[in-house]
N, C-alpha and C positions, 0 to 999 in steps of 0.2 A: 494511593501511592503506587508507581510501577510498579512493575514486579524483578522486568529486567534493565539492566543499565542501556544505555545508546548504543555503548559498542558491540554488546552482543545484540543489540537488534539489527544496526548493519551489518553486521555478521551472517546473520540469519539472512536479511537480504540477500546480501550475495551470495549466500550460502547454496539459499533455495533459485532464486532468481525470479520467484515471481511472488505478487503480494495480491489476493482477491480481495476485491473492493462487494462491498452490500451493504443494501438497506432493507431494510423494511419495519412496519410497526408492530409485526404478530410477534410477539416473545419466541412464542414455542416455536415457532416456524424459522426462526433465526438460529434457535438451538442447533435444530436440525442440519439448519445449512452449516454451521461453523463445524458441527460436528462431521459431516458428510465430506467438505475440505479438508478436514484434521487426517481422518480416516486415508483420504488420498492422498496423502505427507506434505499438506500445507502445513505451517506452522507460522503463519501471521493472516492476519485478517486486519483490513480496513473497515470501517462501520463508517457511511457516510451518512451522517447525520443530518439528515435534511429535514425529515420531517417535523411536525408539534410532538414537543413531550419524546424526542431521541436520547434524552441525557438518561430517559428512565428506560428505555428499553436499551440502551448501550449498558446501564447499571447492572441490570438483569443478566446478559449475555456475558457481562467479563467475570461476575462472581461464578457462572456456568462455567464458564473458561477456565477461572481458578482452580478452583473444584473438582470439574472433570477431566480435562485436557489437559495433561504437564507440558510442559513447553510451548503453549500455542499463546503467542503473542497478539495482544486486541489492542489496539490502532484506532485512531479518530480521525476522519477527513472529511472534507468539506467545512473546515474552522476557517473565521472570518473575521476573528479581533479575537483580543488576549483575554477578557472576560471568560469567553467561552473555553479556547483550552487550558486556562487554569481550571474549570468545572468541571472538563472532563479530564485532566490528569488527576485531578482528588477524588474519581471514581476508579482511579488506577490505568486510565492509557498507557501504555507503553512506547505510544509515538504519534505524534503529529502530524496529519497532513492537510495543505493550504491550497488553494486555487491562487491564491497568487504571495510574493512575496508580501512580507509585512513584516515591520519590524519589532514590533511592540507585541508580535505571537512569541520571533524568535527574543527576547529578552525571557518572557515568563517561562518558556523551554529550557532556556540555557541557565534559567536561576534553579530550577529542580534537576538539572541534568536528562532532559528528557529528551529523544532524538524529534525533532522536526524535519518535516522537506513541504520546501513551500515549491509553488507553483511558478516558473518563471519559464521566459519566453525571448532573451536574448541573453548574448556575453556580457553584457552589463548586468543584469539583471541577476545572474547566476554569481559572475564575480562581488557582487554586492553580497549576498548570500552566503558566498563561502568566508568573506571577513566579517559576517557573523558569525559563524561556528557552523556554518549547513554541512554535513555529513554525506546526503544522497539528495540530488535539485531535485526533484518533480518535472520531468518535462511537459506540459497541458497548454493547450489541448495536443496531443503528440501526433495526430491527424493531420493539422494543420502544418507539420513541423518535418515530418519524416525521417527514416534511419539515415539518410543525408546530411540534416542539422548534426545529426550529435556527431557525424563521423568527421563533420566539421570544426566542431566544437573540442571532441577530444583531440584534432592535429597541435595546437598549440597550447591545449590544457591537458594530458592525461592522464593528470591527474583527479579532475571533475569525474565524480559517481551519478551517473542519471538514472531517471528512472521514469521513464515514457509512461502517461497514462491515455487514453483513447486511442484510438486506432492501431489497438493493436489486440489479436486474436490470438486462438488456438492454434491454427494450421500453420503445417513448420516449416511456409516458406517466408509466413509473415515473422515468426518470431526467428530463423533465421537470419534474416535481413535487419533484427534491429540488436541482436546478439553480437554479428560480424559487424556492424558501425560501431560496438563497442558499449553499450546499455550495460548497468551494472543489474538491472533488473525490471522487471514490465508489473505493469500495476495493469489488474483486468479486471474489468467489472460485468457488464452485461452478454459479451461473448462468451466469459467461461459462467457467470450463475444466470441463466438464462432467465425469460420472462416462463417458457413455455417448462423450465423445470419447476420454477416455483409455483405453475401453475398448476401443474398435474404433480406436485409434492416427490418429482423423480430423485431423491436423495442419491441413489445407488449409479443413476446415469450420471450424477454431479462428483460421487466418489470417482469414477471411473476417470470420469472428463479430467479432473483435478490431476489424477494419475499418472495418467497418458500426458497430459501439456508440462506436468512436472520431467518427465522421464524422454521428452524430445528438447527439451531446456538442457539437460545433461547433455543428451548427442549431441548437440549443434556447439557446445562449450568442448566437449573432447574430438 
C-alpha cells in the first residue's frame, strides 16, 4: 500500500521539481543510488522496471526506503497495462509512471487513489488524460517535443501540470528553458544517474550532482 496519497506526491513534484528515474538489478547498488539522491534533497525516485524479476528488486528498495528514508517517495515507471501496476502498487508504489496513456492503468490508479502520469504526446492525448483524473502528463519522449510544445500547450491550458521526461539535463540553460515554458517538473534519468557513476560506484559525485540540479531548479523558479 502507498505510504503517501496523490496530492502530496504532486506536491512533492512540484515542490522539488525534479523526479530521478533508475534501474538496475543489483539490490545493494540501488540502495546506494536512492540513498546518494535522498542525501542530495531528492525526495522521489522513479524505478523503471524494465528488467526480468524488477517487481523483486523494487520490493527490496521500497521497504529500504521505508525504513531508512522518511519522506522519500518510490515511484514505478515504465508500466504497460494494469496487471502490472496493480503489483507494484501492493508493493507499495506511491506513483505511477507510463510511456504512454492507457486507460485500464489509469482506472486501477484511480480505484486505490494512487497518483499516475502516463506518457502522452499531443492535446488530445493529455486532454483525454486529464478527464481521467491525470494530475502531472509525462511529456515522452520530451526530446522529440521541446520546451516549445509545452509553452504551447500551457497558452490555452494552464492549467496542465507536465512533466518532460528525455532530453532533458543538468546544465542550467537546459533546465531553464524547460522551467520558463512552464514544466511543473523534469523527470531525469541517465544525465543526472550516470552510466560512468554507476560504474565507478561515485555515490558522493551523484549526492553532489542531485544537489547542484536541485538548487539551480530553485534559481531559475525564483
Amino acid at each position: 500500500m502507498a505510504q503517501y496519497s496523490r496530492i502530496e506526491v504532486v506536491n512533492t513534484m512540484s515542490g522539488t521539481g525534479m523526479v530521478p528515474l533508475f534501474y538496475h538489478p543489483d539490490v545493494e547498488l540501488g540502495k546506494k543510488v536512492i540513498k546518494a539522491c535522498y542525501d542530495g534533497g531528492a525526495r522521489l525516485m522513479e524505478f523503471t522496471a524494465r528488467g526480468d524479476f524488477a517487481f523483486e528488486v523494487f520490493s527490496e528498495l521500497n521497504k529500504y526506503s521505508v525504513d531508512k528514508l522518511p519522506g522519500m517517495m518510490m515511484g514505478v515507471g515504465s508500466i504497460t497495462d494494469a496487471a502490472a501496476a496493480s503489483m507494484f502498487m501492493q508493493m507499495g508504489a506511491n506513483f505511477i509512471v507510463t510511456p504512454s496513456f492507457r486507460e485500464d492503468i489509469a482506472i486501477v490508479c484511480n480505484r486505490r487513489k494512487v497518483l499516475w502520469s502516463p506518457g502522452c504526446g499531443s492535446l488530445t492525448e493529455i486532454n483525454k488524460a486529464e478527464e481521467m483524473g491525470c494530475e502531472i502528463v509525462k511529456l515522452f519522449p520530451g526530446s522529440t517535443y521541446g520546451p516549445s510544445f509545452v509553452k504551447a500547450i500551457k497558452g490555452p491550458q494552464p492549467w496542465t501540470n507536465i512533466m518532460p521526461t528525455g532530453g532533458v539535463s543538468t546544465e542550467e540553460d537546459n533546465l531553464r528553458a524547460w522551467f520558463e515554458a512552464g514544466v511543473t517538473c523534469v523527470g531525469m534519468g541517465s544525465k543526472l544517474i550516470s552510466k560512468e557513476i554507476l560504474d565507478n560506484e561515485d555515490f558522493e559525485a551523484l549526492e553532489n550532482l542531485v544537489r547542484k540540479t536541485l538548487g539551480t531548479i530553485i534559481k531559475i523558479r525564483n
